[in-house]
SEROPA-734517 format. One record per residue (C-alpha): y, x, z negated; residue number from 1. Coordinates in steps of 0.1 Angstrom, whole numbers. Layout:
BEGIN
<site yy="Y" xx="X" zz="Z" resi="NUM"/>
...
This chain:
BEGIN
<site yy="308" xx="-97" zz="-1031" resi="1"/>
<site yy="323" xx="-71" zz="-1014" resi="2"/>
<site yy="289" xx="-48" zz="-1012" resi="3"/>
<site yy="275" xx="-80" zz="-995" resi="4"/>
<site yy="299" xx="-86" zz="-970" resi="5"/>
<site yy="298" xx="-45" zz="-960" resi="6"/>
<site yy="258" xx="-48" zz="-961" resi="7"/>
<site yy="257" xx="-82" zz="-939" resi="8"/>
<site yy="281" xx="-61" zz="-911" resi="9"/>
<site yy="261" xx="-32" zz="-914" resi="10"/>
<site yy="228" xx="-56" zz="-907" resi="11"/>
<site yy="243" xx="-73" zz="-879" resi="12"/>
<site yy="262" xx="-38" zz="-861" resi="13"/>
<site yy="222" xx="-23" zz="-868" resi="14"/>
<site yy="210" xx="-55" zz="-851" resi="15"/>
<site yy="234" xx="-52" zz="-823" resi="16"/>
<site yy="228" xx="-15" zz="-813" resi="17"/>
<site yy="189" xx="-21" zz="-810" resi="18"/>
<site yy="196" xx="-53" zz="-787" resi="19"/>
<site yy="215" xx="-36" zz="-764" resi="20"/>
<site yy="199" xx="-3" zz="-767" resi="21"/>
<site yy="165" xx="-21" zz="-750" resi="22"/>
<site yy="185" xx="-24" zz="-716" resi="23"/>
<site yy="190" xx="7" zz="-693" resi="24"/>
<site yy="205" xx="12" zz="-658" resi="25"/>
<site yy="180" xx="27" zz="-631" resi="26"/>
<site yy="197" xx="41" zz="-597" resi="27"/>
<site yy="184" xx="58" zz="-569" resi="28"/>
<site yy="174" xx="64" zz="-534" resi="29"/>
<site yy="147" xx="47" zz="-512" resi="30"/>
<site yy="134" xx="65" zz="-481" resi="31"/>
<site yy="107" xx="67" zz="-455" resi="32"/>
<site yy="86" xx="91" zz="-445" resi="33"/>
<site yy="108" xx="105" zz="-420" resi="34"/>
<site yy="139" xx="111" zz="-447" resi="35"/>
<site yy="155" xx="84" zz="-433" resi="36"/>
<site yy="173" xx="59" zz="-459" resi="37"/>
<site yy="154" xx="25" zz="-460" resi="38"/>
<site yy="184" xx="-4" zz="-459" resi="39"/>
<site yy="173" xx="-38" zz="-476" resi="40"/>
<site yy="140" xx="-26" zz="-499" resi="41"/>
<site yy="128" xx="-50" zz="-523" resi="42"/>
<site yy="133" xx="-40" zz="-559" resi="43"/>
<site yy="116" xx="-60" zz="-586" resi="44"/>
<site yy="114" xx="-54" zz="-626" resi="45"/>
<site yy="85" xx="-71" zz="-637" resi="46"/>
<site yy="94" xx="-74" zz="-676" resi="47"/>
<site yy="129" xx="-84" zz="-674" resi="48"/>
<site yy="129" xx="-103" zz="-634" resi="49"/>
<site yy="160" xx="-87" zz="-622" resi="50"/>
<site yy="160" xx="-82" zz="-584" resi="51"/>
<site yy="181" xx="-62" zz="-561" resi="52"/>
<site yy="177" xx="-48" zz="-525" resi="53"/>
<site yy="189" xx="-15" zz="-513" resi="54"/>
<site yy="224" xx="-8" zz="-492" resi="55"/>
<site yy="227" xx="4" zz="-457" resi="56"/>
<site yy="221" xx="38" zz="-473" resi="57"/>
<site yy="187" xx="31" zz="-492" resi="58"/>
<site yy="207" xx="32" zz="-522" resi="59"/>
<site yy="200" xx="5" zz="-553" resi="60"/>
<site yy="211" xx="0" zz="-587" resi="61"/>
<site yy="193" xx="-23" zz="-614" resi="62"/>
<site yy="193" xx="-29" zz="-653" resi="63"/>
<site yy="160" xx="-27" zz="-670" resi="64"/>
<site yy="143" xx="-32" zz="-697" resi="65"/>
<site yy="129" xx="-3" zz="-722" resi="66"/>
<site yy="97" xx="11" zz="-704" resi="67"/>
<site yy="99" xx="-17" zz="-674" resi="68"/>
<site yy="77" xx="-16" zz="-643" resi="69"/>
<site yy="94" xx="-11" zz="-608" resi="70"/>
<site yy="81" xx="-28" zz="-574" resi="71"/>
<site yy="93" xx="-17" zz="-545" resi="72"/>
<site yy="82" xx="-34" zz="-515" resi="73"/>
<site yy="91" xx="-36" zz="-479" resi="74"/>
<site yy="78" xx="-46" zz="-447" resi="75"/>
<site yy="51" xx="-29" zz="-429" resi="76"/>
<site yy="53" xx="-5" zz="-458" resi="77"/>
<site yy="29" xx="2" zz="-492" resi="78"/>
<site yy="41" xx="-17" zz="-520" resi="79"/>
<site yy="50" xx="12" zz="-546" resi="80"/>
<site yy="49" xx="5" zz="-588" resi="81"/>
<site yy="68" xx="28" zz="-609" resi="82"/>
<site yy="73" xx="27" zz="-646" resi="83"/>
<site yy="107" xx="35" zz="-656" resi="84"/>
<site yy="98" xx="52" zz="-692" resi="85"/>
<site yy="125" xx="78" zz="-701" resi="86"/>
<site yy="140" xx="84" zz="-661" resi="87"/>
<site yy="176" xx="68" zz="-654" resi="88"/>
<site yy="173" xx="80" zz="-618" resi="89"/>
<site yy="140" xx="74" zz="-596" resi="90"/>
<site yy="140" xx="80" zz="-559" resi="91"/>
<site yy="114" xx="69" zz="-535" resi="92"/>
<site yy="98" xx="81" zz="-500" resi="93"/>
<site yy="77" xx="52" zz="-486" resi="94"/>
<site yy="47" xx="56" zz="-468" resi="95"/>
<site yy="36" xx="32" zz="-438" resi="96"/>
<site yy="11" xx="3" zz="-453" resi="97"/>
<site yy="-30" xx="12" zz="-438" resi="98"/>
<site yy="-37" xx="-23" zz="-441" resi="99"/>
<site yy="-13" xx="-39" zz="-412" resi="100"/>
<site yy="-28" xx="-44" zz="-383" resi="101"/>
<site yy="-27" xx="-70" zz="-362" resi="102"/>
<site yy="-58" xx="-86" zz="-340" resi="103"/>
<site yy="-46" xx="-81" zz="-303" resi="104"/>
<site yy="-72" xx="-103" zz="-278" resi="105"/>
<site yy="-88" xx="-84" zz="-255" resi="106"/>
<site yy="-104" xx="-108" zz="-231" resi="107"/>
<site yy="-89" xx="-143" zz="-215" resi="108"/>
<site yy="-113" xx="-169" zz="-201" resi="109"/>
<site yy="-101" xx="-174" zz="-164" resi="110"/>
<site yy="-106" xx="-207" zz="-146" resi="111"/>
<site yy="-109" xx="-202" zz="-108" resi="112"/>
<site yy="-102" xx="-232" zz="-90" resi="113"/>
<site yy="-124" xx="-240" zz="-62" resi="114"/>
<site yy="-111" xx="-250" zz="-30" resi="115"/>
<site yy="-134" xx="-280" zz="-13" resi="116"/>
């Protein structure tokens, strides 16, 4: 009986430590080209949902899962992906997005009024 009881805890410590062991804390720094630090960047972790956005200093600080994905996003900006694997501490220099641009009309029709 008590070989049972000292197996059963052993089980359920053993099950404990692998639960928690699947969750780490990533922390870092998010800048722009410039070296500038990049206040209110979008952080997602796909796998596990958590979301945070970074201080007035670009820093950020989110728990992951084992082996998550990383989006960082940010207006005007490339959206960045970044698998986590091994690394506790990822830092980021964002480049400006290709694709925004914005149509600007050249060319207004004018009415002239005509005096009779």
């Amino acid at each position: 009986m008590k070989s049972l009881k000292l197996i059963s805890s052993a089980i359920t410590m053993l099950v404990c430590f692998v639960t928690f062991a699947q969750k780490r804390i990533i922390s870092g720094t998010v800048l722009d080209e410039s070296s500038i630090p990049l206040p209110g960047v979008n952080i997602k972790a796909q796998r596990s949902e958590n979301k945070v956005k970074t201080d007035f200093d670009g820093n950020y600080i989110i728990k992951v899962k084992k082996n998550d994905t990383l989006v960082f996003s940010y207006a005007g900006l490339k959206t960045e992906t970044i698998t986590t694997e091994r690394k506790t501490n990822i830092n980021l220099k964002m480049v400006d997005s290709v694709d925004f641009q914005i149509p600007v009309p050249c060319y207004y029709p004018i009415k002239r009024i005509l005096k009779q």
